[in-house]
N, C-alpha and C positions, 0 to 999 in steps of 0.2 A: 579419446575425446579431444579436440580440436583444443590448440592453446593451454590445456589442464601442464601446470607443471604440480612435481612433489612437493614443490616450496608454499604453493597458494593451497594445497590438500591436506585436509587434517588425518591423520591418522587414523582408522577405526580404532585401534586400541584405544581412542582417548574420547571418541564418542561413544563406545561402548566400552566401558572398560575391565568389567569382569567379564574374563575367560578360561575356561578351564581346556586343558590338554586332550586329547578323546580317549575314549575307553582302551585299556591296551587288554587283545583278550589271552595271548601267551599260547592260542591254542587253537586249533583251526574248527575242530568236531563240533562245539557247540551252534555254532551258526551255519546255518545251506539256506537255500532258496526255498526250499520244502519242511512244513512245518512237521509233515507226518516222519521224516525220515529221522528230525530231532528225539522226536519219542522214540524210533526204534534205535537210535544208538545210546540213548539212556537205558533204555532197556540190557542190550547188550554189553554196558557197563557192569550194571548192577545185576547183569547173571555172574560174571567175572568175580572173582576172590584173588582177596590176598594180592602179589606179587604181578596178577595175571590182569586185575583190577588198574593198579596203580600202571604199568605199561600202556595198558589203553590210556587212562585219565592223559599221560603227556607228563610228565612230573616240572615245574620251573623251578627256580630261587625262589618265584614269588607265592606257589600252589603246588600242594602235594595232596595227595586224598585226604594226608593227616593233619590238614591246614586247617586250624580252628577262623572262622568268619560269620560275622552275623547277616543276616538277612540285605537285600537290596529293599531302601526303602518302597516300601509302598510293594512288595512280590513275596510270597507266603509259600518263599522256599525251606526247606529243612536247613536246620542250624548246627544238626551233629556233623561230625567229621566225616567226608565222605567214603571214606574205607569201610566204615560202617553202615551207611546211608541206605536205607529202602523205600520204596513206595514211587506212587508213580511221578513222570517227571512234571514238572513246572511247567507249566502253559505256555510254550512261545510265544515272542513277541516280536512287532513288525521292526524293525530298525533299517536306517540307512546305512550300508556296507562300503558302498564308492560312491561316486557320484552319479544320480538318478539309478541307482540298484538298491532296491528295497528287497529286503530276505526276513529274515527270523531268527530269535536267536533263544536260548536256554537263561532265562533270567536266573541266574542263581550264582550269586559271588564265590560260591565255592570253587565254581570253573573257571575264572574271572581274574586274570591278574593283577587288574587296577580298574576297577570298573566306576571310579568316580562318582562314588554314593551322590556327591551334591548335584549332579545333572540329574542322578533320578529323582530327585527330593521335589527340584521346580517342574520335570515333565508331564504335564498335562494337554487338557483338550486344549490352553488355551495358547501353549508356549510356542516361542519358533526358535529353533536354532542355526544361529548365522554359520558358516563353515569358511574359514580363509582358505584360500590354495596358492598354493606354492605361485613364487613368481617366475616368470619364463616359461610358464605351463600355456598351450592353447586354452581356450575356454574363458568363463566367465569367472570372473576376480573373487567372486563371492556369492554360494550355495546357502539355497535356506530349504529346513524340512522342519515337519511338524515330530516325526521319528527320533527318538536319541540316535547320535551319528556314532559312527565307528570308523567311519573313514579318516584316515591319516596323510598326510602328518600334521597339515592345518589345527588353530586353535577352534574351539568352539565357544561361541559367545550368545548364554541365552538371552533373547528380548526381555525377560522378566526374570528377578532376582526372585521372585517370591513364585507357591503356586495360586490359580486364580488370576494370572494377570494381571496384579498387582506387583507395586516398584517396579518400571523402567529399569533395563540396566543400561541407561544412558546417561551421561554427564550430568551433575547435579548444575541446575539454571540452564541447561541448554535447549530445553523446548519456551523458556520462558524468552530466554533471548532473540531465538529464532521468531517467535511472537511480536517481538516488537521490531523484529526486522521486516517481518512477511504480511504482517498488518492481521495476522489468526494463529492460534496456536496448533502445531501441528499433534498428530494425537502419534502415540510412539511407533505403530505400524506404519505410519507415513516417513519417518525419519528411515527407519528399516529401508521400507521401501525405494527411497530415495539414493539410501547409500548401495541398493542392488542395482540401479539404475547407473549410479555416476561412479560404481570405485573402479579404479585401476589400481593394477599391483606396484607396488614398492619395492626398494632395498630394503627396508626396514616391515615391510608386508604389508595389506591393503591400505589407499589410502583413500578419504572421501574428499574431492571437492566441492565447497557448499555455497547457497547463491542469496542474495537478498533477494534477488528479482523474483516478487509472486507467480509470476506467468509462466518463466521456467521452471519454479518451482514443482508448480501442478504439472508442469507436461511430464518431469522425471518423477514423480510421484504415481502417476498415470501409469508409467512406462512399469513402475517396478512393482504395483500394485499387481500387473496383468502377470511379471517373471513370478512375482510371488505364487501367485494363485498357481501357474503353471508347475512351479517346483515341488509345492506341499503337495496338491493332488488332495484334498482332502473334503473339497466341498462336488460341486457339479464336475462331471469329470470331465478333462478335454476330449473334443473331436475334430474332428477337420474336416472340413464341410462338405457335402455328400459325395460329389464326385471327384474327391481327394482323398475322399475314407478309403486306408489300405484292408485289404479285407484276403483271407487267406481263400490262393487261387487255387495251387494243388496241395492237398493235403502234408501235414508235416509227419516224418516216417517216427517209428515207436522212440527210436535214440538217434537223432543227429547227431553229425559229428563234425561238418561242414559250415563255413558258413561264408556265403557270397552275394556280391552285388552285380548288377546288370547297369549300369548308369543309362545307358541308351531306353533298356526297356523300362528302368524303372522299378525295379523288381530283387527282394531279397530271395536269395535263395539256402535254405537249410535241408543238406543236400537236395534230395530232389523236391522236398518241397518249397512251393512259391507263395511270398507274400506279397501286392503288390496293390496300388502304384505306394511305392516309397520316396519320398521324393529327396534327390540327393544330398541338402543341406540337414536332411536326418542322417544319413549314412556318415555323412563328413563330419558331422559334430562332434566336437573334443570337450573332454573337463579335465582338467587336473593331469593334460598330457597324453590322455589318451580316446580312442573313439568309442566311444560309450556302446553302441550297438554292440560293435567287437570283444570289450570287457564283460555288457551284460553277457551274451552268449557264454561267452568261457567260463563262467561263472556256474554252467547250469551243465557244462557237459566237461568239466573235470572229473577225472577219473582218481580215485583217492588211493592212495597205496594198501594193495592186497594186505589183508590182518588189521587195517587200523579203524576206527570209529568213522574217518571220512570217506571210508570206501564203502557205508552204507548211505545208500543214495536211490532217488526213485528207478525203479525196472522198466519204465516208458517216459516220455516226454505229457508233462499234464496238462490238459486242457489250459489251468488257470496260468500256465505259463506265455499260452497263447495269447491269451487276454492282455496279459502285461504287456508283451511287446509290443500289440497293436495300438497299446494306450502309450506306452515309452516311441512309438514313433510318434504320433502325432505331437506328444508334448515336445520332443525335441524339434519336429519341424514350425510349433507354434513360437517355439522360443527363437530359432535361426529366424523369423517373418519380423521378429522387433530388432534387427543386428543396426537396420538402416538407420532406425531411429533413433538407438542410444548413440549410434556416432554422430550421428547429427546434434543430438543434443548439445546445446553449446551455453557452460556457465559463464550467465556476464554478470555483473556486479559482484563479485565475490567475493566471501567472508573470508580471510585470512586468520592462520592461526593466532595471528597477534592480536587481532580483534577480541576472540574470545580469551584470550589473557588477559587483555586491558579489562574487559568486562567482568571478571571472576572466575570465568567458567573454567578455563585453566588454570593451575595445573590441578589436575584431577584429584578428589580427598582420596588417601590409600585404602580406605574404610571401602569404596567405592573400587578396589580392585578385588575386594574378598568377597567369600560369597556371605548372603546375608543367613540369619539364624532362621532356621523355618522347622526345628526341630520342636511341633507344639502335641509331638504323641511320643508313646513308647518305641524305639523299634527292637527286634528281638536279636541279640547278642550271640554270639559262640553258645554253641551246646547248650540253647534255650535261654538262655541270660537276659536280659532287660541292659541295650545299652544305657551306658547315663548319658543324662542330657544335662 
């Protein structure tokens, strides 16, 4: 962004400032791209005994089958110790893995090293979670999904401390400030929005710079409303306009194992099957350092080491895999079509962090980097227990 220095940019940690660390899962079997392939290594688990059990499980410091752990909020997994554990597995659920790879994963903290009860406490229909990425990385400074993330090593910071969409997790007075700076108050999705629009990365990790001027305001408001929309994928889903829609030309064979571009023709190729027109600002697209088409694929045609849980994997490539990528091209070429405009975007009048010191809003209450209390049920403890609350 043209003229943005670090000095005139507030830091996201201090417009958003609770963040919690992402889920660490110590283990790779629980989550694949395939929700069926999850049931059958639970399965294949729990035919396993004794010694032959806990070798599959993966054993950590932090998880052993004989690891007492209560439930993940809001998922009606088993509470016994998994050495003993039967019955069938826990309902996968959709989660963000890297950036724009959405898989599935085994909700059950038994499997779960650090699976950061408090993200699943606020995720809901209505929550978004911001994702920082590393600085000096290609790509855009700052990821949102609707998905609890698991990608790493970035912090994650939900829009809402509460669930329902209730509490902002934004600076206490700063929609009010920016109110009387912008002549309306902006509702918390537009702050969101705004800060996907204008952050760049940091020394100290993302930073936002912020503008009084209303006119720019809306246009970066605008701007990160549409990245938004593009990122969650959760309402109308993208397309690209008809005679841009990539559509599979030759059929994709049972197991790819290839995966290439044609830039001339336009056209990805897994092995010999053809998707195409791709157009190359999809191919090229990076997040977090790497090119996303590239990581999804490897994703879906790793081979897991012979004897282990991750070597159970689908026997053909699945139709719905197809779908995705035809929908992960478009979104990334929707997102590469606004690159012109957020450089363009140019902050004039700008709030300075000293602005919002003089005004209150700095420095943040510490109450406001914790997460808030949203514990108004039981959840179920080790070996069927009632945690307390």
């Amino acid at each position: 962004m043209p003229g943005v220095t670090h000095d005139d940019a507030v830091p996201l940690g201090d417009l958003m400032p609770w963040s919690v660390a992402p889920p660490r899962l110590g283990r790779a079997w629980p989550v694949a791209p395939d929700a069926d392939c999850l049931k059958a290594r639970w399965e294949a688990l729990l035919k396993a005994e004794g010694p032959d059990r806990e070798a599959l499980f993966g054993p950590t410091r932090s998880r052993t089958p004989y690891t007492a752990v209560g439930q993940l909020p809001g998922r009606p997994a088993g509470t016994e110790k998994l050495i003993r554990a039967s019955g069938p597995c826990p309902e996968p659920v959709r989660v963000l893995v890297a950036p724009f790879d959405e898989q599935w994963l085994i909700p059950d903290q038994r499997l779960i090293d650090a699976a950061r009860p408090e993200l699943w406490r606020v995720a809901d229909a209505h929550q978004v979670f911001v994702l920082e990425t590393p600085a000096g990385t290609a790509g855009p400074a700052l990821l949102a999904t609707s998905l609890l993330p698991l990608a790493r090593p970035g912090r994650v910071r939900p829009l809402y401390r509460r669930p329902g969409g209730e509490e902002p997790n934004l600076a206490p007075g700063l929609t009010e400030f920016l109110a009387a700076r912008l002549g309306h108050a902006p509702a918390p999705a537009d702050v969101l929005a705004w800060a996907l629009a204008s952050a760049r990365p940091g020394p100290h990790g993302p930073a936002v710079p912020l503008t009084a001027d209303a006119g720019v305001w809306a246009e970066g408001v605008e701007l990160g409303r549409r990245m938004l929309w593009l990122m969650r994928r959760d309402g109308d889903r993208p397309k690209l306009p008809g005679g841009r829609r990539p559509y599979v030309r030759a059929p994709l064979p049972a197991r790819p194992l290839t995966l290439g571009y044609d830039r001339d023709e336009e056209t990805l190729h897994l092995d010999e099957g053809r998707v195409a027109p791709v157009p190359p600002e999809a191919w090229d697209f990076e997040a977090d350092g790497a090119r996303v088409l590239e990581q999804w694929f490897a994703a879906r045609t790793a081979e897991g080491e012979p004897g282990t849980l991750t070597a159970i994997r689908p026997a053909t490539w699945p139709q719905a895999w197809t779908s995705e990528l035809l929908e992960l091209i478009a979104v990334l070429a929707l997102l590469a079509e606004l690159r012109p405009r957020l450089e363009r975007l140019t902050v004039a009048d700008r709030i300075a962090p000293a602005d919002l010191r003089s005004a209150g809003v700095l420095p943040v209450p510490a109450a406001s980097r914790r997460p808030a209390s949203v514990l108004d049920h039981h959840e179920e403890g080790p070996e069927g227990q009632f945690a307390l609350i």
